[in-house]
N, C-alpha and C positions, 0 to 999 in steps of 0.2 A: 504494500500500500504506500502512495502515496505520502511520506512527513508534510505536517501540517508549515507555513512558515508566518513569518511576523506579518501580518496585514491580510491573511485570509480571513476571510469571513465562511464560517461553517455550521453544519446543520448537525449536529448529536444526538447519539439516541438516548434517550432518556431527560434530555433536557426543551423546557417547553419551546425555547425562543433560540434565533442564531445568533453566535457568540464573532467574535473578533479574536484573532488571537495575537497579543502582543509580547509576549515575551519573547525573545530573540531567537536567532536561525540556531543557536550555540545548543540554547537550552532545549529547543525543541527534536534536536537530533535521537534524543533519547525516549521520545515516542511520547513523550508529557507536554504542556504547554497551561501556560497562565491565559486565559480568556476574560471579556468583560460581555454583557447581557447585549444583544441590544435591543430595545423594549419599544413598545408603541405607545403601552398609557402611561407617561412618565412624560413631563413638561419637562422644558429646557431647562438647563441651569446652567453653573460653572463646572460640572463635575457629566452633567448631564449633555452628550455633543449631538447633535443632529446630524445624520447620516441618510442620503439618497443614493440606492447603488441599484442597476439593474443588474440581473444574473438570467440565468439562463428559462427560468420559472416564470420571470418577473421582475416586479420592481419590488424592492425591499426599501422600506422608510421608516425612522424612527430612534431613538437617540441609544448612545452610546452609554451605560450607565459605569462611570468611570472606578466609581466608588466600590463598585461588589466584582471586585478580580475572585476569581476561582481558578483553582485548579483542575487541570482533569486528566487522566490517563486517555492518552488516546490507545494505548496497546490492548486495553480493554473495552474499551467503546467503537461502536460502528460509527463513520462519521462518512460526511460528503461537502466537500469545497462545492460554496455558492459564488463566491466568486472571491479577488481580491483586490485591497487597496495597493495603488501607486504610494512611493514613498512621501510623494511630495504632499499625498490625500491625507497619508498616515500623521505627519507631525502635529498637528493639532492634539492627536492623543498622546502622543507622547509626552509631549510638552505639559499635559494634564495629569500625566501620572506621576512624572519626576515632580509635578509642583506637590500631591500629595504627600507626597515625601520628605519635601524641603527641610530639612531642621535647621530655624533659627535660633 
């Protein structure tokens, strides 16, 4: 199978909604991968990024919920790449998730 990489957006089985996976090409070699939701009834916020991507289904619309990273094994999970972000699409999250983390 396919490895998942930083800026796919994918479908999992057991999980309601598609995920994003942002943790990097390094970590994800290992068949794992940190994800974030991305959800329909959630209003924008800081933490909260709105996202329009078509794939192959469809269009897919609805925000990035930056705040509930999860983990998942994908070496246990059935999954299917919807499609993915360009880097240049991706920085915005990124740039969101180092700020979660910032310690001043």
């Amino acid at each position: 199978m396919i490895r998942a990489e930083q800026g796919d957006i994918l479908r999992i089985s057991g999980i309601n909604w598609p995920v994003i996976v942002v943790s990097n090409n390094h970590f994800n070699q290992i068949g794992e991968a940190i994800v974030c939701p991305i959800l329909s009834n959630i209003t924008q916020n800081a933490v909260h990024l709105p996202i329009r991507v078509f794939t192959s289904a469809g269009e897919l619309q609805g925000h990035i919920a930056c705040e509930h990273l999860r983990h998942v094994d994908l070496n246990v999970r059935r999954y299917s790449r919807l499609t993915s972000l360009q880097l240049t699409d991706y920085l915005d999250i990124s740039d969101t998730l180092i700020a979660l983390f910032d310690f001043r």
